[in-house]
Structures are given as C-alpha cells and as structure tokens.
C-alpha angles and dihedrals in degrees: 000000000000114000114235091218097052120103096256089067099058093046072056100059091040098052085052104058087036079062100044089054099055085046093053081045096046084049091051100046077047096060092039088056101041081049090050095041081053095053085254123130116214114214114196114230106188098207130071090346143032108231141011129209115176114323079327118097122193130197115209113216122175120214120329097344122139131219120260127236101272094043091056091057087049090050090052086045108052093038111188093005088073122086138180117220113200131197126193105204116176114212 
C-alpha cells in the first residue's frame, strides 16, 4: 500500500499535471494548424477564451477538463459566438 502522503506520490501529481499541460498546449498547436490548413488565421486572446477567428472565440480544452469560471462568463456572454473545442490524446 503506497502512502498519500510519500514522495512517490507527489512525483506523481507533478508529472500529471506536467503531462496535462503538454497535452492543453498539443490541442492548441492542433487548433492553430486545422485553422491555417482552412485559410483561417487564428488570433490568441488571452482572456475568457483561447482563440479568436473572425466575431467567433474558441476556447481549446483536451480531454475531460472544465472551464473555468471566467470562461464560462464569456461563454454566457458571447453566446453563439462561443465555441468548445475539444481534443481526445492518449498517453
């Protein structure tokens, strides 16, 4: 039985979230590229939402992540204009 509170555990939880980052960032490069290959530029926003191509803003999530309190008001905002991109990765 491994002990939560051993330092194997917390490598673990590190190299989780070290691993949930690289995936966000893979989904994002993934986004940029399909937007490119369409003719579309992707511009990055930086608040509320990831990316924005024309009036519409996207917001770029990987796997079962949520959105976070302020993307979800932008989300309730910007109405249709807002969209959830989602990504599956297997690791």
């Amino acid at each position: 039985m491994i002990n939560k509170n051993s330092g194997l555990m917390k490598g673990w939880r590190k190299n989780r979230a070290y691993l949930s980052k690289i995936k966000g960032s893979i989904g994002e490069r993934a986004f940029v590229q399909q937007a490119e290959f369409k003719g579309k530029k992707a511009i990055r926003t930086g608040v509320g939402s990831d990316y924005k191509i024309g009036k519409d803003y996207y917001e770029i999530k990987t796997g079962s992540s949520k959105l976070s309190r302020k993307q979800k008001a932008t989300k309730k905002a910007k109405g249709k204009r807002f969209h959830e991109v989602r990504y599956l990765f297997k690791v």
